[in-house]
PyMOL Python script that loads the backbone (N, CA, C, O; Angstrom):
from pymol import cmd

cmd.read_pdbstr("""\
ATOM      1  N   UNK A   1     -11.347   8.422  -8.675  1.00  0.00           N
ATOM      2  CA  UNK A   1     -12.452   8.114  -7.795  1.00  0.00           C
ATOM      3  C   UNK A   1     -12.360   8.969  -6.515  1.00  0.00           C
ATOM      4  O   UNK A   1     -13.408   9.447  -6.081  1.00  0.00           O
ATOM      5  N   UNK A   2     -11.164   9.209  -5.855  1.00  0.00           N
ATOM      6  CA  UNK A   2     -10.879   9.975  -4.918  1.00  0.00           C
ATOM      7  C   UNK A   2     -11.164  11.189  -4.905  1.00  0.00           C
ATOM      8  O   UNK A   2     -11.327  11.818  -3.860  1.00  0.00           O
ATOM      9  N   UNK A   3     -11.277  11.762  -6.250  1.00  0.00           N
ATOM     10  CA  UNK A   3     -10.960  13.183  -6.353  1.00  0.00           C
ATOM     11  C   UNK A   3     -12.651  13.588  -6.584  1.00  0.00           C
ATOM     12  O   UNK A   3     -13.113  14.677  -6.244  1.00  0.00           O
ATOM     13  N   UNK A   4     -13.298  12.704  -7.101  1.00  0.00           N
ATOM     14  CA  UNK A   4     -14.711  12.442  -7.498  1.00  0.00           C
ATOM     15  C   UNK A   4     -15.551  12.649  -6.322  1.00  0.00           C
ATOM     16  O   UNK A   4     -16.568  13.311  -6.119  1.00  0.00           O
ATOM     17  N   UNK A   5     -14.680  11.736  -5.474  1.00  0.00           N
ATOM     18  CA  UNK A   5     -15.658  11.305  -3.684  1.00  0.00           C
ATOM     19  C   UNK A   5     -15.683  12.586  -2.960  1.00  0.00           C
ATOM     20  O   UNK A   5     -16.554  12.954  -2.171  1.00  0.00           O
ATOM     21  N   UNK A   6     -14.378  13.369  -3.405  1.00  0.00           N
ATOM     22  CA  UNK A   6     -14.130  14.222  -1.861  1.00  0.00           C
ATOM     23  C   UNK A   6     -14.274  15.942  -2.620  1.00  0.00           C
ATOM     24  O   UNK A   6     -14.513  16.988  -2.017  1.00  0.00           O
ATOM     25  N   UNK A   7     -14.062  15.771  -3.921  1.00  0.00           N
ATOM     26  CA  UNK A   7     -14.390  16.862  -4.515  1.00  0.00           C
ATOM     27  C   UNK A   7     -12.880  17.932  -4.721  1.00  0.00           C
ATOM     28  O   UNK A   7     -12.803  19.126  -5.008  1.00  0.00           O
ATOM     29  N   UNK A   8     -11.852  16.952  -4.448  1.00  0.00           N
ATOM     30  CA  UNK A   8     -10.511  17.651  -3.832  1.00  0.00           C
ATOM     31  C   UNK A   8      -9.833  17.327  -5.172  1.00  0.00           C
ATOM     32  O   UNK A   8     -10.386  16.617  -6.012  1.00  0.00           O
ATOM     33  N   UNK A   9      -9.076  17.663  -5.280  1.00  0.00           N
ATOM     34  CA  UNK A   9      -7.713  17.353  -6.669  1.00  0.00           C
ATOM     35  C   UNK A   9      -6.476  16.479  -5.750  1.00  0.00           C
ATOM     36  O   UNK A   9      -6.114  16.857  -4.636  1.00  0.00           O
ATOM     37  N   UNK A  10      -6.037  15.512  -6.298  1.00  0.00           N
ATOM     38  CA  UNK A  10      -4.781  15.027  -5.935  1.00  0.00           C
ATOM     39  C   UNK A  10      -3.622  15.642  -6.349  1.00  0.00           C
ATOM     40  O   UNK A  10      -3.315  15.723  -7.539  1.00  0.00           O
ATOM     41  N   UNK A  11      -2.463  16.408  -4.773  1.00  0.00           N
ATOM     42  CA  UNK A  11      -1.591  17.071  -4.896  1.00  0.00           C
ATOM     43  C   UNK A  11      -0.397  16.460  -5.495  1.00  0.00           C
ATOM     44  O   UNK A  11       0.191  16.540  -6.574  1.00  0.00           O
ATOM     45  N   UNK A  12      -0.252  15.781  -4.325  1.00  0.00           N
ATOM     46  CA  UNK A  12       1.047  14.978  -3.663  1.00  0.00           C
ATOM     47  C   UNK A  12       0.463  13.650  -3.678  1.00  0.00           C
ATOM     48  O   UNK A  12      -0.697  13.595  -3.268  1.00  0.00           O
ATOM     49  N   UNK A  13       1.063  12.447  -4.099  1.00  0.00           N
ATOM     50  CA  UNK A  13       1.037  11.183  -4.029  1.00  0.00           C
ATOM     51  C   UNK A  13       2.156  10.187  -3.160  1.00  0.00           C
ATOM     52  O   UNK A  13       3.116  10.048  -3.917  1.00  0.00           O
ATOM     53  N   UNK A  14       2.407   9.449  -1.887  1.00  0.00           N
ATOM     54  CA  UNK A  14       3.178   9.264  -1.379  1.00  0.00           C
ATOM     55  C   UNK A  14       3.119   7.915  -1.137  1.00  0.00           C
ATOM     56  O   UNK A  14       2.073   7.305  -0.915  1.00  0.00           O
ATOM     57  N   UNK A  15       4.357   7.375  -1.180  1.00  0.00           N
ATOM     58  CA  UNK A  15       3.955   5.614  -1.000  1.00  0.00           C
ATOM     59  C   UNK A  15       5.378   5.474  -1.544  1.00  0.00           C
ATOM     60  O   UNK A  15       6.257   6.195  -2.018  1.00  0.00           O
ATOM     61  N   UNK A  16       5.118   3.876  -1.170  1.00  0.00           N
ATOM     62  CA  UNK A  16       6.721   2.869  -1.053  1.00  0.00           C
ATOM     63  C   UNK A  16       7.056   2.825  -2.804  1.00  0.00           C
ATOM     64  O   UNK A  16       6.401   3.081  -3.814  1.00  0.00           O
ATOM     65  N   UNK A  17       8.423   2.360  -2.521  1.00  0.00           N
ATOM     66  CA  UNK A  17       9.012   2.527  -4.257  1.00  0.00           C
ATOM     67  C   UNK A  17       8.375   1.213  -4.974  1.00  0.00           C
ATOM     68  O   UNK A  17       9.048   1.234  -6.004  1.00  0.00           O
ATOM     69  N   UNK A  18       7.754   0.391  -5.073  1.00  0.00           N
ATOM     70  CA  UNK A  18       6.921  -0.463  -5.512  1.00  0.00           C
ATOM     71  C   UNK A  18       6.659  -0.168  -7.235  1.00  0.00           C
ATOM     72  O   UNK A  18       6.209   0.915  -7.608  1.00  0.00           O
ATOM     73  N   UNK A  19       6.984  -1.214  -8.152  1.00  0.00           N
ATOM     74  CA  UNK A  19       7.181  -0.922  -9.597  1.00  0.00           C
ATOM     75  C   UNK A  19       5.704  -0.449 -10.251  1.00  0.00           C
ATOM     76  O   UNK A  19       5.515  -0.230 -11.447  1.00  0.00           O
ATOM     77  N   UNK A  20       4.762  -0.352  -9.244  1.00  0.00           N
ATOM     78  CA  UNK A  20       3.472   0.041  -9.643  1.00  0.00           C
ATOM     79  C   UNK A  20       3.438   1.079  -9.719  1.00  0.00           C
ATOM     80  O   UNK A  20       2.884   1.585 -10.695  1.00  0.00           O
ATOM     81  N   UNK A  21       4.000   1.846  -8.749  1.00  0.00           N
ATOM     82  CA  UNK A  21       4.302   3.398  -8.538  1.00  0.00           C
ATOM     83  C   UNK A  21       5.416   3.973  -9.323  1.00  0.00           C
ATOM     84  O   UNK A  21       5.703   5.168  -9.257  1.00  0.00           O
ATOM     85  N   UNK A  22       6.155   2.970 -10.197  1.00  0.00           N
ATOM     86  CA  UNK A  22       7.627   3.882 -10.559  1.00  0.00           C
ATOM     87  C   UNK A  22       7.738   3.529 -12.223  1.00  0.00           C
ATOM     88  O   UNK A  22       8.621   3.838 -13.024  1.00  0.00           O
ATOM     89  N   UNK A  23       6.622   2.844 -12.391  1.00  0.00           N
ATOM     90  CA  UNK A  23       6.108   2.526 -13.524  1.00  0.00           C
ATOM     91  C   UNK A  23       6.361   3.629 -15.036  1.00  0.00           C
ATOM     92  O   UNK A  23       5.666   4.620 -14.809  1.00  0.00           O
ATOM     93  N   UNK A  24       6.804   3.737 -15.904  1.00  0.00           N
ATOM     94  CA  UNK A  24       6.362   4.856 -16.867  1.00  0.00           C
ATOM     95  C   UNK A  24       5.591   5.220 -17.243  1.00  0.00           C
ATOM     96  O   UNK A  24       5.704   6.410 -17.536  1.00  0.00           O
ATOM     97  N   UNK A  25       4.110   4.506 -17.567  1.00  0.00           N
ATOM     98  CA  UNK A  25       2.198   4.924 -17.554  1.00  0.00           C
ATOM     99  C   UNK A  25       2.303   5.658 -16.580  1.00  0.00           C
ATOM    100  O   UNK A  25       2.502   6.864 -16.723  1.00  0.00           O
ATOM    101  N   UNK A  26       2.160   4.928 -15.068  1.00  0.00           N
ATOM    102  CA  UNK A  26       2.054   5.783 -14.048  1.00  0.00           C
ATOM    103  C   UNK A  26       2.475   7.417 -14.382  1.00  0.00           C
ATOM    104  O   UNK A  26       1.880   8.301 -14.997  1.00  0.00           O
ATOM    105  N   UNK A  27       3.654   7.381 -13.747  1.00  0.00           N
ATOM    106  CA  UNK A  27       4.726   8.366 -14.384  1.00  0.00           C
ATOM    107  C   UNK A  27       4.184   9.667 -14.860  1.00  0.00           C
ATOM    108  O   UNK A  27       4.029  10.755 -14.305  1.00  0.00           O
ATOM    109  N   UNK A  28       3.843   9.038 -16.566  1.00  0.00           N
ATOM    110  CA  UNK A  28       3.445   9.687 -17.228  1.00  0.00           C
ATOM    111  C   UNK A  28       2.114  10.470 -17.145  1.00  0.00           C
ATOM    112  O   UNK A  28       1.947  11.602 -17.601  1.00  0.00           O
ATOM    113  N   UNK A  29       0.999   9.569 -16.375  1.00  0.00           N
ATOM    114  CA  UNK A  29      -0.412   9.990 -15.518  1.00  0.00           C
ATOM    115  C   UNK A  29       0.022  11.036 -14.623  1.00  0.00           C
ATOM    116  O   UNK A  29      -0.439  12.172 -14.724  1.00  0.00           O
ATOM    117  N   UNK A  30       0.867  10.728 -13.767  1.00  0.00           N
ATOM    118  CA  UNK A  30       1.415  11.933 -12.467  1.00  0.00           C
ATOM    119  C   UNK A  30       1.746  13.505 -13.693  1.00  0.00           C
ATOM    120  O   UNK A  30       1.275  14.636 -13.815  1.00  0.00           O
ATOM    121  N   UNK A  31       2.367  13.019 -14.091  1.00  0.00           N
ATOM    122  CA  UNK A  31       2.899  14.561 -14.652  1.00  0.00           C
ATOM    123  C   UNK A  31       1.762  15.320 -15.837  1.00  0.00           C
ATOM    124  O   UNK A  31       1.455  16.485 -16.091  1.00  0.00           O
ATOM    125  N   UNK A  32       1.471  14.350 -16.221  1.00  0.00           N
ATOM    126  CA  UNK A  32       0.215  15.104 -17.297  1.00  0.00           C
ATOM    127  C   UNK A  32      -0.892  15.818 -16.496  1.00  0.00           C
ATOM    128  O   UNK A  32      -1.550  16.783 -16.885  1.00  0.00           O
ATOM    129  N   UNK A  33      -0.999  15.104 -15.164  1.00  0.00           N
ATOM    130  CA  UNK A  33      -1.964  15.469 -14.019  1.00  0.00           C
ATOM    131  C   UNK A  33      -1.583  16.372 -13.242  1.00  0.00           C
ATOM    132  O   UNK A  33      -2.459  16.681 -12.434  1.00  0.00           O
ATOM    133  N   UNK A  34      -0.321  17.115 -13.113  1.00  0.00           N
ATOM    134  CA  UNK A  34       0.493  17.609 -12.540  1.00  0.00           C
ATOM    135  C   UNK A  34       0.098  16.904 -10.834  1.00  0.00           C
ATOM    136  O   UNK A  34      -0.328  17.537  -9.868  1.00  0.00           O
ATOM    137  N   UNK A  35       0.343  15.755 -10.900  1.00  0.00           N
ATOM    138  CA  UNK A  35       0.661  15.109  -9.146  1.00  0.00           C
ATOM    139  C   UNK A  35       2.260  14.776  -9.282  1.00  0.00           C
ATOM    140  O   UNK A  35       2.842  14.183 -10.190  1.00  0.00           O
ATOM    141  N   UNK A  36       2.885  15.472  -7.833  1.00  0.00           N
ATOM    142  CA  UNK A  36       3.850  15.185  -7.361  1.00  0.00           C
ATOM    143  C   UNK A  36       3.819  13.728  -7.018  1.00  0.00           C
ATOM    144  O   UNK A  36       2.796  13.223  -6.556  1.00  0.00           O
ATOM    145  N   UNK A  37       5.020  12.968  -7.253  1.00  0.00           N
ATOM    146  CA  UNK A  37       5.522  11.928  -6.684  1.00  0.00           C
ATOM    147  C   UNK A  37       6.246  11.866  -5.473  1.00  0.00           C
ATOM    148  O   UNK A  37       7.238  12.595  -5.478  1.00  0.00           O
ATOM    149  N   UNK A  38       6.068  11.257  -4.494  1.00  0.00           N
ATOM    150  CA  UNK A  38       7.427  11.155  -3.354  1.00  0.00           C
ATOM    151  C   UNK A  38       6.952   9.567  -2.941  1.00  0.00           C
ATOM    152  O   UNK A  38       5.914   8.910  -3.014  1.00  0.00           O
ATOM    153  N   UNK A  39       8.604   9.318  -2.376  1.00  0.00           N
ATOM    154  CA  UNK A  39       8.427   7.962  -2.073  1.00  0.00           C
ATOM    155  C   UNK A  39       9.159   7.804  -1.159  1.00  0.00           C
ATOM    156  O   UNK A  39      10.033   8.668  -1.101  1.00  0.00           O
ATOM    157  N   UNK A  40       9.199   6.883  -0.213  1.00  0.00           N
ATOM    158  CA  UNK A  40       9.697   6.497   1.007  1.00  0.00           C
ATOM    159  C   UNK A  40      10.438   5.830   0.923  1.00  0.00           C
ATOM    160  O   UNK A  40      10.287   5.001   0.026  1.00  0.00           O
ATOM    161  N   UNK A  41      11.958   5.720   1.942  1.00  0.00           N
ATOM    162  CA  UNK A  41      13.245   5.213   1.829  1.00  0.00           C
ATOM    163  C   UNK A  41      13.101   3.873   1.287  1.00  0.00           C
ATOM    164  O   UNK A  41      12.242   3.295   1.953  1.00  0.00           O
ATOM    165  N   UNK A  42      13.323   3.516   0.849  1.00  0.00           N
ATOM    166  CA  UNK A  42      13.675   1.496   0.649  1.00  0.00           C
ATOM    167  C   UNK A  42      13.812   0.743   1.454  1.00  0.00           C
ATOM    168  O   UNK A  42      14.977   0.687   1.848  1.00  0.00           O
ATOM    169  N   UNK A  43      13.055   0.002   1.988  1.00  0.00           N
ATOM    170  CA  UNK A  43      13.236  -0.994   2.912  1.00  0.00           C
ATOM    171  C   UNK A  43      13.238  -0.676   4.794  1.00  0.00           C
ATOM    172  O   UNK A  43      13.757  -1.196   5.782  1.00  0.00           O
ATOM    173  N   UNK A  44      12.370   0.426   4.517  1.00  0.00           N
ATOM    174  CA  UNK A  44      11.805   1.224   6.090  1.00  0.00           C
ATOM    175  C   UNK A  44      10.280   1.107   5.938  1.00  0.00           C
ATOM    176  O   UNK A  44       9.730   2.208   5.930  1.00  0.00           O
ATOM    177  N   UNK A  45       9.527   0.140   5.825  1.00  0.00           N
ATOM    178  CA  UNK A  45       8.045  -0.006   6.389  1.00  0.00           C
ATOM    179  C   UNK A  45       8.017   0.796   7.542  1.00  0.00           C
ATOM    180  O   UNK A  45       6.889   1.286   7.598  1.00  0.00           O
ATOM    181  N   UNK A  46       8.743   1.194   8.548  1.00  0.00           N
ATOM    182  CA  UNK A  46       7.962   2.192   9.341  1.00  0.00           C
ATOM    183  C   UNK A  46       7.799   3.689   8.983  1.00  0.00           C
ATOM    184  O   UNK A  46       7.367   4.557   9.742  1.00  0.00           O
ATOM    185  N   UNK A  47       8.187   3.841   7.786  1.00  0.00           N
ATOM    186  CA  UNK A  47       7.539   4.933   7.626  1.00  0.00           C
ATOM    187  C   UNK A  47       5.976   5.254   7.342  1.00  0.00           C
ATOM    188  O   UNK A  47       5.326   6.294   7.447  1.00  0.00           O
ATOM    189  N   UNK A  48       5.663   4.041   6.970  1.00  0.00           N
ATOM    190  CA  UNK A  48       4.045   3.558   6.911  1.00  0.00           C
ATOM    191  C   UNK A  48       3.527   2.856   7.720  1.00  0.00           C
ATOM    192  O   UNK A  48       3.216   1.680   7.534  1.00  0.00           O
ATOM    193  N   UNK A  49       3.405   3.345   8.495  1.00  0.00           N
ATOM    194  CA  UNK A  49       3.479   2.776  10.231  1.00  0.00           C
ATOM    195  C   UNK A  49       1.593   2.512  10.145  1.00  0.00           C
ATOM    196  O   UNK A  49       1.197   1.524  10.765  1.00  0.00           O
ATOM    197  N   UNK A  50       0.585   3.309   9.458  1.00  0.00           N
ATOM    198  CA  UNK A  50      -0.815   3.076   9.597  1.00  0.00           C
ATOM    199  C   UNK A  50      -0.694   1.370   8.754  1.00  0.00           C
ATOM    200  O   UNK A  50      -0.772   0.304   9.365  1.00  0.00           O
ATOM    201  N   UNK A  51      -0.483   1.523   7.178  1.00  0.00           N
ATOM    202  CA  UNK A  51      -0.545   0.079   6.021  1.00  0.00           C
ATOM    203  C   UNK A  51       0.176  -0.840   6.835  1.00  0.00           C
ATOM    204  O   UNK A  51      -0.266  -1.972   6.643  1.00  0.00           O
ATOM    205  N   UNK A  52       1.172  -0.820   7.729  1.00  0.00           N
ATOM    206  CA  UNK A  52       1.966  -2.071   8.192  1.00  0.00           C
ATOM    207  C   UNK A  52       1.323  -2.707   9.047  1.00  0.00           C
ATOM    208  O   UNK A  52       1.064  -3.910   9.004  1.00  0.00           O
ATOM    209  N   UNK A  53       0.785  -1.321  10.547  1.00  0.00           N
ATOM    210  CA  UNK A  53      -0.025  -1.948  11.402  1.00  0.00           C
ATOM    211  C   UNK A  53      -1.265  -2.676  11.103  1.00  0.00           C
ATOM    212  O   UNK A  53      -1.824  -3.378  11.946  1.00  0.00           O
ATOM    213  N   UNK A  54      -1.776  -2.481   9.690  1.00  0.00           N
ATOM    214  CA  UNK A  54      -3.180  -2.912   9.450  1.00  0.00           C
ATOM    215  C   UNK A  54      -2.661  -4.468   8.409  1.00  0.00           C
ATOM    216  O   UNK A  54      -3.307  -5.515   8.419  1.00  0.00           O
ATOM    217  N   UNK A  55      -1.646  -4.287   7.761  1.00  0.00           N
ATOM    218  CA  UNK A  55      -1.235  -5.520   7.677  1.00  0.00           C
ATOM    219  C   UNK A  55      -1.033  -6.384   8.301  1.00  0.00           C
ATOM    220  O   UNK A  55      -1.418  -7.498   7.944  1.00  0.00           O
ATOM    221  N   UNK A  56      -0.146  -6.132   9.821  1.00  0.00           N
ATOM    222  CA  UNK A  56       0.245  -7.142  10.674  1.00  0.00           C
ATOM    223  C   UNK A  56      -1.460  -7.758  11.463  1.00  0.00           C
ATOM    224  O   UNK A  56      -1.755  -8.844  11.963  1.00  0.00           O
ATOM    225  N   UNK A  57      -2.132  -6.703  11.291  1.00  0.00           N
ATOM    226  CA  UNK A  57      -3.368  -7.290  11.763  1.00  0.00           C
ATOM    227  C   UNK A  57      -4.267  -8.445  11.289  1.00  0.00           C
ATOM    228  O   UNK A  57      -4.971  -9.232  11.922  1.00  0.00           O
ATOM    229  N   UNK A  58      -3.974  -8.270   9.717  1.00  0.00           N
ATOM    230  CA  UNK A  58      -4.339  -8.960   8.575  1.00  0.00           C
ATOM    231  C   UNK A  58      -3.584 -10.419   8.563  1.00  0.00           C
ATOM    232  O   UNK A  58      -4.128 -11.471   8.228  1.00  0.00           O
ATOM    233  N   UNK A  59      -2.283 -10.279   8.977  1.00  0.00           N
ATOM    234  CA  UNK A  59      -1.769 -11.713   9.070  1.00  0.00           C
ATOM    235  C   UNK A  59      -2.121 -12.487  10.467  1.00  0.00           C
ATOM    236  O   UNK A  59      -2.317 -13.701  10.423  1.00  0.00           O
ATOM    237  N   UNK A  60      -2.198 -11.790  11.686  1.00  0.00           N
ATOM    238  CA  UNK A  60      -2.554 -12.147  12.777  1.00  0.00           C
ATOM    239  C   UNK A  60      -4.345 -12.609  12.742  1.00  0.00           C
ATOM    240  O   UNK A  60      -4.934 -13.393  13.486  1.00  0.00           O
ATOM    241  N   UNK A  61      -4.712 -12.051  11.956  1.00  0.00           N
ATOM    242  CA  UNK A  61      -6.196 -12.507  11.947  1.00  0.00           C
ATOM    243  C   UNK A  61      -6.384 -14.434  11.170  1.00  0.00           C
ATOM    244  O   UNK A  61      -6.867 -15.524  11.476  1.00  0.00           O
ATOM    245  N   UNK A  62      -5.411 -13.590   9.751  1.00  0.00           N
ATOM    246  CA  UNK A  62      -5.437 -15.536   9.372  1.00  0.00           C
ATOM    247  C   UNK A  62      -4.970 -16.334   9.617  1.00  0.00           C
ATOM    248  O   UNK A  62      -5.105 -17.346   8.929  1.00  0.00           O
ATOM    249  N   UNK A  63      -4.146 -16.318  10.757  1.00  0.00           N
ATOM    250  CA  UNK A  63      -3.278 -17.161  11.793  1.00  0.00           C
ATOM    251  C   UNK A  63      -3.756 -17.747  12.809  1.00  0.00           C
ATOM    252  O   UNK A  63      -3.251 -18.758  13.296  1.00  0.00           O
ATOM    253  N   UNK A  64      -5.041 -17.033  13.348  1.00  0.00           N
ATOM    254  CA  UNK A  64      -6.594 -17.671  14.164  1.00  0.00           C
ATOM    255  C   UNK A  64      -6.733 -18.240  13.462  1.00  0.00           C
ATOM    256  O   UNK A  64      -6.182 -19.334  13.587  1.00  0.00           O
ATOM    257  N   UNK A  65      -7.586 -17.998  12.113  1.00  0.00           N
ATOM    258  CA  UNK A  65      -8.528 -18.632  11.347  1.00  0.00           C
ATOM    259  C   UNK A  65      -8.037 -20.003  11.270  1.00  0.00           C
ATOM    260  O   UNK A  65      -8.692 -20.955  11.694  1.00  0.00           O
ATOM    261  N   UNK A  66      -6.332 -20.162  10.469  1.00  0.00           N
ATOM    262  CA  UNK A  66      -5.805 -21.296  10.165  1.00  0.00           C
ATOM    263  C   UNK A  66      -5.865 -22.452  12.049  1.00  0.00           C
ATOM    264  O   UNK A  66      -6.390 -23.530  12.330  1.00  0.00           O
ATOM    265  N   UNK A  67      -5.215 -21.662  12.684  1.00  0.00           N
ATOM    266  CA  UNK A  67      -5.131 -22.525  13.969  1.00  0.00           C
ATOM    267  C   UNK A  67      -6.476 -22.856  14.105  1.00  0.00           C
ATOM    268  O   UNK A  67      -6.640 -24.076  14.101  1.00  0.00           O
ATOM    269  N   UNK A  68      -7.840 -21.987  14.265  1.00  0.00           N
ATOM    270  CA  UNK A  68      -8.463 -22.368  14.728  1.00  0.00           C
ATOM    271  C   UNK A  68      -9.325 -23.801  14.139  1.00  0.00           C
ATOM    272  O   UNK A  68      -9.799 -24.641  14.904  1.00  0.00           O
ATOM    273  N   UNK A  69      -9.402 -23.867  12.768  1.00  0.00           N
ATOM    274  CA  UNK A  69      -9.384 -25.205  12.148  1.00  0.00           C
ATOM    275  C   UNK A  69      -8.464 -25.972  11.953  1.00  0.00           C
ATOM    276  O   UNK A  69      -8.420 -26.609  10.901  1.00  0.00           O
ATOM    277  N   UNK A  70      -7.698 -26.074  12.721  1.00  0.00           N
ATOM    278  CA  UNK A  70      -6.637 -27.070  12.992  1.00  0.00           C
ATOM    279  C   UNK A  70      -5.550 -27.123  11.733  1.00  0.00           C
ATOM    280  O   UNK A  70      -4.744 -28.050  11.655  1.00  0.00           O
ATOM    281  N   UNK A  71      -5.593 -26.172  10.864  1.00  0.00           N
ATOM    282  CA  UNK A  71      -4.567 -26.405   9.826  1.00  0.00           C
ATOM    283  C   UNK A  71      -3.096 -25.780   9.760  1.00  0.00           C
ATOM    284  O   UNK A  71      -2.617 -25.105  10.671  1.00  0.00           O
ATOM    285  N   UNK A  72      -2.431 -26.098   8.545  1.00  0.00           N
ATOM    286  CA  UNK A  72      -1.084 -26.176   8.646  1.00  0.00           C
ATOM    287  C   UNK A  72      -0.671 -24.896   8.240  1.00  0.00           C
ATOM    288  O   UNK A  72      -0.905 -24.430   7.124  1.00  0.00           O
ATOM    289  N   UNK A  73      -0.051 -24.319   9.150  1.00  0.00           N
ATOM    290  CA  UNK A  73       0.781 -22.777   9.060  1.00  0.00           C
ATOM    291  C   UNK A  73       1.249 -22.521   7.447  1.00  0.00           C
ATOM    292  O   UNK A  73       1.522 -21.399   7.019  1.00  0.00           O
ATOM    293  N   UNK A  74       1.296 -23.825   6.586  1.00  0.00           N
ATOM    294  CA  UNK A  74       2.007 -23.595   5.325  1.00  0.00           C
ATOM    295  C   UNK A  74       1.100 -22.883   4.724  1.00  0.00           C
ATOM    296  O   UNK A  74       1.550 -22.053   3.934  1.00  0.00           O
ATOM    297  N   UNK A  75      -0.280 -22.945   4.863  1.00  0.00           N
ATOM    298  CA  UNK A  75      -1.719 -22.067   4.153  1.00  0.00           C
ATOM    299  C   UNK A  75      -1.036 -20.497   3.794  1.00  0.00           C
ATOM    300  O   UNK A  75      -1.161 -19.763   2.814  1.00  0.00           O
ATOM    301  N   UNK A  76      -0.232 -20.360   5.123  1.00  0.00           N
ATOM    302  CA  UNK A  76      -0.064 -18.458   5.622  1.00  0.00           C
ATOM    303  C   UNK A  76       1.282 -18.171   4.175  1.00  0.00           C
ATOM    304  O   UNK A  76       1.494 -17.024   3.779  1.00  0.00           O
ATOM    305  N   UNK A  77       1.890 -19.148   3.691  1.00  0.00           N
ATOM    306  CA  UNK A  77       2.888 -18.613   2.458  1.00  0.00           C
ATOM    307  C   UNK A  77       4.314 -18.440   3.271  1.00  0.00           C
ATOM    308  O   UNK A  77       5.319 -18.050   2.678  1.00  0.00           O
TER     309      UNK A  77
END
""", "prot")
cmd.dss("prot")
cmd.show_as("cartoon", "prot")
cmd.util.cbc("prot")
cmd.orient("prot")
């Protein structure tokens, strides 16, 4: 879809070691496609400093929502 939208080819693919990404389908998609894999240290979210900040935003948002109807923090997991 990416490559569709922007008219570009996917080079390089980069992201956390996550079994979605390290998958053998996957894998096997990357290299038939010739896309490089790289992945980021284990257990350093700041190397994804944009997905974290927009996460922490994401939990801070349903943390209003819950307070603001008076409910129980257990909702948040």
């Amino acid at each position: 879809m990416v490559e569709k939208q922007m008219g570009k080819s996917i080079k390089i693919l980069y992201s956390h070691q996550g079994g979605e990404y390290k998958s053998g389908d996957f894998n096997k998609y990357c290299k038939e496609n010739g896309i490089v894999q790289q992945f980021t240290v284990p257990h350093t979210p700041q190397q994804n400093g944009v997905a974290e900040r927009k996460n922490r935003t994401l939990i801070e948002f349903a943390r209003s929502m819950i307070k603001g109807k008076n409910l129980s923090n257990a909702f948040l997991g």
